[in-house]
N, CA, C and O atoms as a Tripos MOL2 file, in Angstrom:
@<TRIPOS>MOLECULE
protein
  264   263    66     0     0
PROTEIN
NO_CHARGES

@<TRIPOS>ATOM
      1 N          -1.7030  -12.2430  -19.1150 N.3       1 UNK1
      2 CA         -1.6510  -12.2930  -17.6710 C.3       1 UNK1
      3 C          -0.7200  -11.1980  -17.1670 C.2       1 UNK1
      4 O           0.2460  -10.9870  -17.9000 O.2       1 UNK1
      5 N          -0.7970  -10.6040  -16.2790 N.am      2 UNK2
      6 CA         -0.4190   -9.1900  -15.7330 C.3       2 UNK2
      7 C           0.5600   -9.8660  -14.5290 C.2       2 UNK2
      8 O           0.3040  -10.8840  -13.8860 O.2       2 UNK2
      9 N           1.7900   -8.9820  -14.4060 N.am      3 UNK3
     10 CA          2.3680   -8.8890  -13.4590 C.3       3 UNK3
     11 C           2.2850   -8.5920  -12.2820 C.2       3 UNK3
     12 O           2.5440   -7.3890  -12.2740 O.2       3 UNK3
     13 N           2.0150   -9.0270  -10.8790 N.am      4 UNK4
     14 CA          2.1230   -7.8660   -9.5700 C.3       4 UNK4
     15 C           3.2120   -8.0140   -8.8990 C.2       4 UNK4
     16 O           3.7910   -9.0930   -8.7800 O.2       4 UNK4
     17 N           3.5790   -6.9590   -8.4110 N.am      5 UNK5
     18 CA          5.0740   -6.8500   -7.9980 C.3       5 UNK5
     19 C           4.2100   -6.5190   -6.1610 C.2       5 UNK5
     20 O           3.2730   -5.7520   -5.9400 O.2       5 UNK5
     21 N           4.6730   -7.0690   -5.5290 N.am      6 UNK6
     22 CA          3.9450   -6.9510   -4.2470 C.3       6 UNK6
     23 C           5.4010   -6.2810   -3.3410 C.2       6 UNK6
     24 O           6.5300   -6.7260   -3.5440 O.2       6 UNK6
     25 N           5.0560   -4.9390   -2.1470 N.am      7 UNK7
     26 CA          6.1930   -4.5810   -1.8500 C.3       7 UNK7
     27 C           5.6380   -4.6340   -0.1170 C.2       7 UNK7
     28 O           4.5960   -4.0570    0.1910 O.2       7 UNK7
     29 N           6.3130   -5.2470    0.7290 N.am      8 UNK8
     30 CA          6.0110   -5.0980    2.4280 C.3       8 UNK8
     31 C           6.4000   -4.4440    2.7170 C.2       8 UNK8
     32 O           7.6030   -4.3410    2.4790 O.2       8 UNK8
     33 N           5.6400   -3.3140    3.5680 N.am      9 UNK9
     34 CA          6.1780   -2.1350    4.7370 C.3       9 UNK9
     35 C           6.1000   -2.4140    5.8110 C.2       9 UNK9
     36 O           5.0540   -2.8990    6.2420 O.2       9 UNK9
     37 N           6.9380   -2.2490    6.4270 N.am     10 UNK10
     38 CA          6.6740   -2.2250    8.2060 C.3      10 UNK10
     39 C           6.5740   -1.1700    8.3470 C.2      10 UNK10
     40 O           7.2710   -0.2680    7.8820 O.2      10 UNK10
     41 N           5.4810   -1.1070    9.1670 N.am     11 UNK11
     42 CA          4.8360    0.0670   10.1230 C.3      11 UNK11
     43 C           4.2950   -0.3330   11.3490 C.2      11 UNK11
     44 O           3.9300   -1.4730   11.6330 O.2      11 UNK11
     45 N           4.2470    0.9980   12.3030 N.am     12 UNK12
     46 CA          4.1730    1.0820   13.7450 C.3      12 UNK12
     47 C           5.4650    0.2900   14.1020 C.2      12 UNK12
     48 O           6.5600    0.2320   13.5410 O.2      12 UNK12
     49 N           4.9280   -0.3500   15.3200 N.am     13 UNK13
     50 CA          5.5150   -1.5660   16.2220 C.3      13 UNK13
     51 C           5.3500   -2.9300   15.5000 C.2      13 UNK13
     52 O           6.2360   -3.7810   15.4270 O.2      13 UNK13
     53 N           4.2420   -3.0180   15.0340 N.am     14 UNK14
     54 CA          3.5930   -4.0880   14.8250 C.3      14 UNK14
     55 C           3.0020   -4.6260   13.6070 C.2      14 UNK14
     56 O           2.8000   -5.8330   13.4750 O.2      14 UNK14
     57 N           2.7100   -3.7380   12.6860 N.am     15 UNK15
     58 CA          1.7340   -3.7530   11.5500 C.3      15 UNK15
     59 C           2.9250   -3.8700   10.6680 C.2      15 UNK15
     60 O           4.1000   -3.6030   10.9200 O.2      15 UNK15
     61 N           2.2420   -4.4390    9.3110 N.am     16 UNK16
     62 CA          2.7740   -4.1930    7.9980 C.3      16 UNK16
     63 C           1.6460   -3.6990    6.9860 C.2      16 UNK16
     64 O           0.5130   -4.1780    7.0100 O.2      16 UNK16
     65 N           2.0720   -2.6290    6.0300 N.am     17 UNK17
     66 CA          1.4170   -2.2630    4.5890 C.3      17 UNK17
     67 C           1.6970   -3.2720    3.8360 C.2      17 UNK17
     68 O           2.7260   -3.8940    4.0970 O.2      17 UNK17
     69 N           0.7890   -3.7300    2.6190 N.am     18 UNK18
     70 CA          1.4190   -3.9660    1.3470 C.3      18 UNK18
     71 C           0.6110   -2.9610    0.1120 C.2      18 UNK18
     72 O          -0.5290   -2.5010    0.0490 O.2      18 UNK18
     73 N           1.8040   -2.8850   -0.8020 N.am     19 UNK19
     74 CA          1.4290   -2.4070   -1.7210 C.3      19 UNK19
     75 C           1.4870   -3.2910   -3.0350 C.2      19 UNK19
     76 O           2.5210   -3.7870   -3.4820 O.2      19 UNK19
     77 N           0.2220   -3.4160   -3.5880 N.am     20 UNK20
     78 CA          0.0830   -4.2810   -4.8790 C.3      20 UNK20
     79 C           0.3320   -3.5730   -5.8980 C.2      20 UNK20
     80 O          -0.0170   -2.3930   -5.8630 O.2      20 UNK20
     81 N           1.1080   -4.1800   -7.2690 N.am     21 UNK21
     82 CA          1.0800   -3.4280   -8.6000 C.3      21 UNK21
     83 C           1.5500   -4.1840   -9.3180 C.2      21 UNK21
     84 O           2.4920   -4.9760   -9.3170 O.2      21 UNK21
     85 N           0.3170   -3.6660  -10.3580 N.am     22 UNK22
     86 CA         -0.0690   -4.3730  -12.0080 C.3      22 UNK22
     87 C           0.7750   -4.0370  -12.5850 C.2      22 UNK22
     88 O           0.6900   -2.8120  -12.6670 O.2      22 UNK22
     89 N           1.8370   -4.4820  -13.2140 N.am     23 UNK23
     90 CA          2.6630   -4.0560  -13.9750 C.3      23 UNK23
     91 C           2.3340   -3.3780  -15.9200 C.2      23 UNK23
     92 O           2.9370   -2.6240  -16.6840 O.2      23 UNK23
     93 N           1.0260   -4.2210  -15.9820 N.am     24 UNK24
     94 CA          0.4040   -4.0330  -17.3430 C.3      24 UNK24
     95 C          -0.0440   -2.8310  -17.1750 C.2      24 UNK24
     96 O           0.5520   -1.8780  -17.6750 O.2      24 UNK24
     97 N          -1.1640   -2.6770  -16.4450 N.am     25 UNK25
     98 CA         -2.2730   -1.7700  -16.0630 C.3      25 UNK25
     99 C          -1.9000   -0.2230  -15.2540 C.2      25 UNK25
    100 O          -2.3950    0.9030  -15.2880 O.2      25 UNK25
    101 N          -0.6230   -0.9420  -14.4500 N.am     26 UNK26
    102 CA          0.2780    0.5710  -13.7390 C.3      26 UNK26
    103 C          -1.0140    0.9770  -12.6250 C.2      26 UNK26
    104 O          -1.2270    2.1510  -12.3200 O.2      26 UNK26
    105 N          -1.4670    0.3380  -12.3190 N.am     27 UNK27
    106 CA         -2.4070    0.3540  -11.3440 C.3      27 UNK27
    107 C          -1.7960   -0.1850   -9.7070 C.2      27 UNK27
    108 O          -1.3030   -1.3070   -9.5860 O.2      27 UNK27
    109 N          -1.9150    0.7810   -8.5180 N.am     28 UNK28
    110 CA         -1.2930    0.0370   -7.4680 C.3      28 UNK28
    111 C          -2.3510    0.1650   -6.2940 C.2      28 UNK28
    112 O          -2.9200    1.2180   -6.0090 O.2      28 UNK28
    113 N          -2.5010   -0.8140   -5.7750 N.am     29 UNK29
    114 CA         -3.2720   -0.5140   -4.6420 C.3      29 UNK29
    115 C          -2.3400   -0.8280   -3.1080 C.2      29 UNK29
    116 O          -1.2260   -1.3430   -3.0080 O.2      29 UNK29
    117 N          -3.1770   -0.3540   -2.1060 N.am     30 UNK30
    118 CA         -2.7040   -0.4240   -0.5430 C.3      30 UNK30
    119 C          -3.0810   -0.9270    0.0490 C.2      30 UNK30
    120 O          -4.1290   -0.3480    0.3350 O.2      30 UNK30
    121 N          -2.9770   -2.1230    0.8030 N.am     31 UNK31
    122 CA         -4.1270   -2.6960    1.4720 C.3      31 UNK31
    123 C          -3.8130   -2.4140    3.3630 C.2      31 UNK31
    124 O          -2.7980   -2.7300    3.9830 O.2      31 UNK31
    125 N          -5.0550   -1.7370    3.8950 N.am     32 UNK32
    126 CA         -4.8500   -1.1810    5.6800 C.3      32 UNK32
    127 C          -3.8870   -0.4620    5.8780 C.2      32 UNK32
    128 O          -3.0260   -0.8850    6.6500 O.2      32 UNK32
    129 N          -3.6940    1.0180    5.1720 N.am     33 UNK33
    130 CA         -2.5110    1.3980    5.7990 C.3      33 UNK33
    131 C          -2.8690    2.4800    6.9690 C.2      33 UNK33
    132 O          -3.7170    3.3680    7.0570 O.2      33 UNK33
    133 N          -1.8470    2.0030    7.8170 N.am     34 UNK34
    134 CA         -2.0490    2.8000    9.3790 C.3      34 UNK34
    135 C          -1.3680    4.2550    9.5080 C.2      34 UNK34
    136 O          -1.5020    5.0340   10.4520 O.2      34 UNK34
    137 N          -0.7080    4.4130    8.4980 N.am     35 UNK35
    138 CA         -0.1920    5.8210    8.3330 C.3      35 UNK35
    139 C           0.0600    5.9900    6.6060 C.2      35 UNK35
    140 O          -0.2020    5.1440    5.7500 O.2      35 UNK35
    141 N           0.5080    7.0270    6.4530 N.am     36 UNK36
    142 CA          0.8810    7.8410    5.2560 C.3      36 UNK36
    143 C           2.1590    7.6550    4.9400 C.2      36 UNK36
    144 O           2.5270    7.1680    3.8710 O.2      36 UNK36
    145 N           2.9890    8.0750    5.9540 N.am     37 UNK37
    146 CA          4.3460    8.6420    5.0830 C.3      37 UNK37
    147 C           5.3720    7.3300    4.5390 C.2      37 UNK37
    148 O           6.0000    7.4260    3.4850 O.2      37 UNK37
    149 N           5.4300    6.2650    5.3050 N.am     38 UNK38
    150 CA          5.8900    5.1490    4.4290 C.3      38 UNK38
    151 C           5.4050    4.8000    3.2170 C.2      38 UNK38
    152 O           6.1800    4.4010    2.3480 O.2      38 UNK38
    153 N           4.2930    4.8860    3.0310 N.am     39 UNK39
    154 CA          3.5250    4.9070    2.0250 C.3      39 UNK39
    155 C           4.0300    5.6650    0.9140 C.2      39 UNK39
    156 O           4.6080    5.1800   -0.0590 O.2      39 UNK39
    157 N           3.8240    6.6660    1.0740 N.am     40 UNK40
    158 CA          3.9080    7.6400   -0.0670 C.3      40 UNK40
    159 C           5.8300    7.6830   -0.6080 C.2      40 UNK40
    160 O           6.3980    7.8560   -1.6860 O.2      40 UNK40
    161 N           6.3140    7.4130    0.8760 N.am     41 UNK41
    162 CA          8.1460    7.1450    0.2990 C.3      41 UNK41
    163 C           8.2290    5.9960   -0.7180 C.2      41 UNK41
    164 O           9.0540    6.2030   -1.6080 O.2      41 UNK41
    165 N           7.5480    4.8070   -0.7910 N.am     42 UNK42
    166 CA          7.4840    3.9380   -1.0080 C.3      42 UNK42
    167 C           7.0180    3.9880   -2.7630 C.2      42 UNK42
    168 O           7.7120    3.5740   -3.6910 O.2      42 UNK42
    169 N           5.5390    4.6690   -2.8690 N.am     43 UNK43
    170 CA          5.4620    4.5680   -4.1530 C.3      43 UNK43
    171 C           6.1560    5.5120   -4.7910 C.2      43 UNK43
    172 O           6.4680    5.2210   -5.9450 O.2      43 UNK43
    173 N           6.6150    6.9350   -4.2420 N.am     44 UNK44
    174 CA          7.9390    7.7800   -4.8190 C.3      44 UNK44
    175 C           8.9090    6.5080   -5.6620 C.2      44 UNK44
    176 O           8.9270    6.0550   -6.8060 O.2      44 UNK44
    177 N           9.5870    6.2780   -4.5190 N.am     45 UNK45
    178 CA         11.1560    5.2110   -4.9230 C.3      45 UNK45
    179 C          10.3410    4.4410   -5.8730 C.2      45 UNK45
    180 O          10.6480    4.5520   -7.0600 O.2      45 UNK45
    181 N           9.4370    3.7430   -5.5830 N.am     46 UNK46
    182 CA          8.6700    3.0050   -6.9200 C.3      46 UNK46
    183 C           8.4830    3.1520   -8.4360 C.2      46 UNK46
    184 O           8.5700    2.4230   -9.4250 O.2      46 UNK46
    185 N           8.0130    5.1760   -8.0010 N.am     47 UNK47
    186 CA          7.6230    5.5170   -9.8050 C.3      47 UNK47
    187 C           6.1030    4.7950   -9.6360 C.2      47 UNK47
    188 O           5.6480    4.6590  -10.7710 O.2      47 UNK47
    189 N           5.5210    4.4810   -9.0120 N.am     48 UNK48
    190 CA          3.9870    3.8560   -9.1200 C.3      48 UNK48
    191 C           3.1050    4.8460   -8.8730 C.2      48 UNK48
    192 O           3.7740    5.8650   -8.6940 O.2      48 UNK48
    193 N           1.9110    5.0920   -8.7640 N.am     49 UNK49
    194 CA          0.8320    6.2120   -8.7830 C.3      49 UNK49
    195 C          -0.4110    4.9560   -7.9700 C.2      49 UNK49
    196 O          -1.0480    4.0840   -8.5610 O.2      49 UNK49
    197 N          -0.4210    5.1950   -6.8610 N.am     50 UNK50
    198 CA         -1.6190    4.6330   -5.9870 C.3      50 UNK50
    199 C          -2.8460    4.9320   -6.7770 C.2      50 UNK50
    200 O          -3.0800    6.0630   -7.2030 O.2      50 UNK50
    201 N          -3.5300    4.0370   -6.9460 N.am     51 UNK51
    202 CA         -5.1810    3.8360   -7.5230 C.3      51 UNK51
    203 C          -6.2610    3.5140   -6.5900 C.2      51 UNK51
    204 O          -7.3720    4.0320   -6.7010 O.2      51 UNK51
    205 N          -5.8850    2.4400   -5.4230 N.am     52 UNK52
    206 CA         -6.8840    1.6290   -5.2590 C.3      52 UNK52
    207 C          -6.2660    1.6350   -3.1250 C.2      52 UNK52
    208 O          -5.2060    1.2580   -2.6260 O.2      52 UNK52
    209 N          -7.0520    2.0110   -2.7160 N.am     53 UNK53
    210 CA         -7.1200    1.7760   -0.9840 C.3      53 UNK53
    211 C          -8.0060    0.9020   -0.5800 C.2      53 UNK53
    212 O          -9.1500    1.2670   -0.3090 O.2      53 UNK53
    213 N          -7.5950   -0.4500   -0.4740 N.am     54 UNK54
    214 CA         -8.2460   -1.7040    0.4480 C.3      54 UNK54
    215 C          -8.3660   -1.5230    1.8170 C.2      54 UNK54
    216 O          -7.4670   -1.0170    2.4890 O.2      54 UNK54
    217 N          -9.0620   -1.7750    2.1170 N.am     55 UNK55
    218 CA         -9.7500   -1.8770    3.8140 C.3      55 UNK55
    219 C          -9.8470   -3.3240    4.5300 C.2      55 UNK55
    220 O         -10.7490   -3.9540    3.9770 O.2      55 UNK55
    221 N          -9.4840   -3.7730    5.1470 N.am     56 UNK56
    222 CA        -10.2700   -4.9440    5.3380 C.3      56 UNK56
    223 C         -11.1450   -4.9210    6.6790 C.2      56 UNK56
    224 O         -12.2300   -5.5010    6.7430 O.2      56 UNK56
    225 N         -10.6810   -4.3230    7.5710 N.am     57 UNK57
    226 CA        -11.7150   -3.6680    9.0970 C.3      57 UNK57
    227 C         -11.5660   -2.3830    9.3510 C.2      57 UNK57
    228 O         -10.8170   -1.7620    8.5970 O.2      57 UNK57
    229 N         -11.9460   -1.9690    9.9870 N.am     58 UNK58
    230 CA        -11.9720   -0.7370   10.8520 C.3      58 UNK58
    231 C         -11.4950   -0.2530   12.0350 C.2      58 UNK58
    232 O         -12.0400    0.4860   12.8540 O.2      58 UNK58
    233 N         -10.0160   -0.9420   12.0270 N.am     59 UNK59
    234 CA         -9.5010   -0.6180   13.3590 C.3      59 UNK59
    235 C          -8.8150    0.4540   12.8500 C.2      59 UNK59
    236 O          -8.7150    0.5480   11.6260 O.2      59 UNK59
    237 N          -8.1830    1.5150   13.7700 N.am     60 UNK60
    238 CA         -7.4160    2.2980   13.4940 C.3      60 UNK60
    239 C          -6.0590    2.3210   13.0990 C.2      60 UNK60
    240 O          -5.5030    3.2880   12.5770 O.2      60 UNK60
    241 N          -5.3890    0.9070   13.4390 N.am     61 UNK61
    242 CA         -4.2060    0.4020   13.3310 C.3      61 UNK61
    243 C          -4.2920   -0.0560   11.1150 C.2      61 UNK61
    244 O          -3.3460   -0.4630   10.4410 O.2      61 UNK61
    245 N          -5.5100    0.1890   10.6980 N.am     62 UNK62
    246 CA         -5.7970   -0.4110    9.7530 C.3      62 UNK62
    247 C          -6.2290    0.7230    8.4660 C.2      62 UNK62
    248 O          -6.2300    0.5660    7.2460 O.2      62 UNK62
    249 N          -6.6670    2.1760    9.5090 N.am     63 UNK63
    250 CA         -7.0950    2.7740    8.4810 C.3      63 UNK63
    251 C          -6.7220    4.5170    8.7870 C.2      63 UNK63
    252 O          -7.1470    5.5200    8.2130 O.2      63 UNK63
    253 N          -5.9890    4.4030    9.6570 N.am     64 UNK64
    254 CA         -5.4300    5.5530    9.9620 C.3      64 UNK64
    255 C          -4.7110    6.2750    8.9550 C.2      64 UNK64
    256 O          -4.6720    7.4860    9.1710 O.2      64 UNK64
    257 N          -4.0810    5.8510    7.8310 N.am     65 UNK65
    258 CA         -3.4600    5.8980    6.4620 C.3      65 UNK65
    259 C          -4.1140    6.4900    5.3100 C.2      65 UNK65
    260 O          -3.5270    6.8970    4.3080 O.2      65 UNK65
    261 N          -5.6170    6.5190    5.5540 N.am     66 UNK66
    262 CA         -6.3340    6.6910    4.2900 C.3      66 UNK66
    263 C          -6.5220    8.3180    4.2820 C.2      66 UNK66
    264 O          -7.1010    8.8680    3.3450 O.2      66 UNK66
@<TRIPOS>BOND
     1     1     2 1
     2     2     3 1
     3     3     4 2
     4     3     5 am
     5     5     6 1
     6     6     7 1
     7     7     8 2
     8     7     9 am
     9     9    10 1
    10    10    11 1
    11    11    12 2
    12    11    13 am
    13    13    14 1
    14    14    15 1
    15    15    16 2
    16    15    17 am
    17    17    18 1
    18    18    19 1
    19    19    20 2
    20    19    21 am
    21    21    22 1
    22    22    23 1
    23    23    24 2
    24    23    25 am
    25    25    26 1
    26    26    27 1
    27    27    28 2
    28    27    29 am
    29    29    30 1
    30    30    31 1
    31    31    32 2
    32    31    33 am
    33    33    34 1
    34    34    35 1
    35    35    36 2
    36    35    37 am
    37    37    38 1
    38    38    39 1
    39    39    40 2
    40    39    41 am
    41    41    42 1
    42    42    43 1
    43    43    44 2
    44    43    45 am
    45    45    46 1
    46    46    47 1
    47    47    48 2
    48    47    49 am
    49    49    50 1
    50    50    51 1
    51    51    52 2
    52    51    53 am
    53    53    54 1
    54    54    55 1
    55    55    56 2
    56    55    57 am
    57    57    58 1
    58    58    59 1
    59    59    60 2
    60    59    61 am
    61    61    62 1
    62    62    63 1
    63    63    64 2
    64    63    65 am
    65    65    66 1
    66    66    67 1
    67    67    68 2
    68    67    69 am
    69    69    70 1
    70    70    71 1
    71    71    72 2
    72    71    73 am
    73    73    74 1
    74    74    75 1
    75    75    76 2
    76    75    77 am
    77    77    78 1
    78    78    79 1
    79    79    80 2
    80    79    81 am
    81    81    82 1
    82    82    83 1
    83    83    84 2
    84    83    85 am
    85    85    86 1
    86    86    87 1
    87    87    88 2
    88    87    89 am
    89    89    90 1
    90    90    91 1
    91    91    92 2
    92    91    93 am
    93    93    94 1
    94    94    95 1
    95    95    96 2
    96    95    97 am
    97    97    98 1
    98    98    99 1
    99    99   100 2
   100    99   101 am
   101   101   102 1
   102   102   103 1
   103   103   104 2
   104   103   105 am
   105   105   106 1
   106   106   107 1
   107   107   108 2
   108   107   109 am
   109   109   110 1
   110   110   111 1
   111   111   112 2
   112   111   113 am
   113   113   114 1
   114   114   115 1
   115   115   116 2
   116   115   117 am
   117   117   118 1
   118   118   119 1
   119   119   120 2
   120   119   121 am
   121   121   122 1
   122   122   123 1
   123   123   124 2
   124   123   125 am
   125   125   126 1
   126   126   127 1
   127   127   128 2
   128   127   129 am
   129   129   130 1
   130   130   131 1
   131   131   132 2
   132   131   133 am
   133   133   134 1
   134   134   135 1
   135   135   136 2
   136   135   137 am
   137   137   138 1
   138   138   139 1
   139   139   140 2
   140   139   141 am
   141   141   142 1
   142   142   143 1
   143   143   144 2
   144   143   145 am
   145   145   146 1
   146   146   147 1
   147   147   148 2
   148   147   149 am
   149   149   150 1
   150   150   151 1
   151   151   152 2
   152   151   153 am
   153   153   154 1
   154   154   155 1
   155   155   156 2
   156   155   157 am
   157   157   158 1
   158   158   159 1
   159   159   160 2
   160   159   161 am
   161   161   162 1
   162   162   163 1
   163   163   164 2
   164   163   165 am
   165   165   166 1
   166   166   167 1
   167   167   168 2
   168   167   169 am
   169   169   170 1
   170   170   171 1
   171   171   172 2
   172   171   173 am
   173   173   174 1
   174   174   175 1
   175   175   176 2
   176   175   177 am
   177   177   178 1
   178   178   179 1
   179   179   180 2
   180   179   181 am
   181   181   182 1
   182   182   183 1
   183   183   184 2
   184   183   185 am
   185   185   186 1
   186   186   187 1
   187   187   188 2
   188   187   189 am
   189   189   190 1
   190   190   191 1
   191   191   192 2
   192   191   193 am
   193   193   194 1
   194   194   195 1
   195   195   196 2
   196   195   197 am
   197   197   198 1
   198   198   199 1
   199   199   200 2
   200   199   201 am
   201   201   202 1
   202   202   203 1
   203   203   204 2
   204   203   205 am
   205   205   206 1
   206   206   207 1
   207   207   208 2
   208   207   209 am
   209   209   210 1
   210   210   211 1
   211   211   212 2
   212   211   213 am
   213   213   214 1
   214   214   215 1
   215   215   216 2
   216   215   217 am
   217   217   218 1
   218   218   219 1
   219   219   220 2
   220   219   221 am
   221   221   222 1
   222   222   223 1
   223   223   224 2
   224   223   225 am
   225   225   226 1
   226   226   227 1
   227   227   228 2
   228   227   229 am
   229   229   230 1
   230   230   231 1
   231   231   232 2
   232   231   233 am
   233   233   234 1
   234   234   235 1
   235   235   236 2
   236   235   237 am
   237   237   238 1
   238   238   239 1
   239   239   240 2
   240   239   241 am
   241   241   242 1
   242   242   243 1
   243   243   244 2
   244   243   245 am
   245   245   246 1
   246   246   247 1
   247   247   248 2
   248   247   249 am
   249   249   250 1
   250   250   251 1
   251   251   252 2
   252   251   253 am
   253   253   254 1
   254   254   255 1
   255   255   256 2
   256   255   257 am
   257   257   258 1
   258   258   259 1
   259   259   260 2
   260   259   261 am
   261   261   262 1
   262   262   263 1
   263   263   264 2
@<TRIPOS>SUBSTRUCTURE
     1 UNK1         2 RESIDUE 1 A UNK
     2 UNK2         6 RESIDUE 1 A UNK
     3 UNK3        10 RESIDUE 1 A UNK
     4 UNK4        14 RESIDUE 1 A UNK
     5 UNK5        18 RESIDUE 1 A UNK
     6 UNK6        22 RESIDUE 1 A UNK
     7 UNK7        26 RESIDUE 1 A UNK
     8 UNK8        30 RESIDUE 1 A UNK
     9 UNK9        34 RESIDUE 1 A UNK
    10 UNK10       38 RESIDUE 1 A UNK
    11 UNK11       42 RESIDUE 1 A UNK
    12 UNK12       46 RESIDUE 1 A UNK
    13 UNK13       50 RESIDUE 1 A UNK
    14 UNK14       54 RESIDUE 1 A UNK
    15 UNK15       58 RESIDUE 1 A UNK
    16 UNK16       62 RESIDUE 1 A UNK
    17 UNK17       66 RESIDUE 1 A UNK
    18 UNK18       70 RESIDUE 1 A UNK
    19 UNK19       74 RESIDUE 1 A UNK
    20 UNK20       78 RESIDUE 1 A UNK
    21 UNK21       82 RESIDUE 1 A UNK
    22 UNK22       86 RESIDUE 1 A UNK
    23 UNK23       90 RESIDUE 1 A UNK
    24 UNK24       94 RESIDUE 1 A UNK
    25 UNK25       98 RESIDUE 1 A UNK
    26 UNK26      102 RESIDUE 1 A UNK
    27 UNK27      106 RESIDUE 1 A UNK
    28 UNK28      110 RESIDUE 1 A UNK
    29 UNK29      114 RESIDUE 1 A UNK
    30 UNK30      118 RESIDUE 1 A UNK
    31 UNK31      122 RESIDUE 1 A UNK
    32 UNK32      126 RESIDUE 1 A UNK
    33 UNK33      130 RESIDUE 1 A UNK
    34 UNK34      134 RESIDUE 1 A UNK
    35 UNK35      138 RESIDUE 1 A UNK
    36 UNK36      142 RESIDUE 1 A UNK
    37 UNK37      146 RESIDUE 1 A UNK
    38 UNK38      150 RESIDUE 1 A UNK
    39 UNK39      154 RESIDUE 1 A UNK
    40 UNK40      158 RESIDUE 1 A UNK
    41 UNK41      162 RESIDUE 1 A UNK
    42 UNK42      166 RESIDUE 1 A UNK
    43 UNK43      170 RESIDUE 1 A UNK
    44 UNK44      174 RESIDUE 1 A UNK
    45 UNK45      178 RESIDUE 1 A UNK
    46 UNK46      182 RESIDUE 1 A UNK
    47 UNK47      186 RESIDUE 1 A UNK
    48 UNK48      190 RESIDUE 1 A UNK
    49 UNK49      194 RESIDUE 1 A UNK
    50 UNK50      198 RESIDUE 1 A UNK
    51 UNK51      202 RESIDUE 1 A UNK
    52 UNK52      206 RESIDUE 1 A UNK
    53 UNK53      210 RESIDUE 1 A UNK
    54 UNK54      214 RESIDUE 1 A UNK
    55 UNK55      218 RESIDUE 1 A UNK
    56 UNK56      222 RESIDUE 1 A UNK
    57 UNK57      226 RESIDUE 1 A UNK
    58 UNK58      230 RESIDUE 1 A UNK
    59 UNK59      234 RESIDUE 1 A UNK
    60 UNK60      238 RESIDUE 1 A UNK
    61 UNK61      242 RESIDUE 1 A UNK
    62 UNK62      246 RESIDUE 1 A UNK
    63 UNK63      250 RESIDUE 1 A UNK
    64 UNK64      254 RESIDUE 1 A UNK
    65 UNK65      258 RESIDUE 1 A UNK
    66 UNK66      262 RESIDUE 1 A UNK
């Protein structure tokens, strides 16, 4: 059974990122992110390597990130 280390971002005003990661597999995914640069600070300080960008709608608040 695999580890996920789950990390919350706040972004905008309003929104939050999360970032999922497999600790076995070193696999991380993003789920709706509305921008980039938290993001990418995030898996830096991490040491993680993004794999996987989840969507769940199509608002812009949701996919402005990708």
């Amino acid at each position: 059974m695999s580890n996920l280390d789950v990390e919350v971002i706040p972004v905008l005003s309003d929104n939050y990122v999360y970032l999922i990661h497999d600790s076995e597999s070193g696999q991380c995914a993003v789920i709706d992110p509305p921008v980039v640069e938290p993001i990418l600070a995030k898996l830096e300080e991490k040491g993680w390597d993004l794999t996987w960008i989840l969507i769940t709608h199509h608002h812009a608040d949701h996919t402005g990130g990708v």
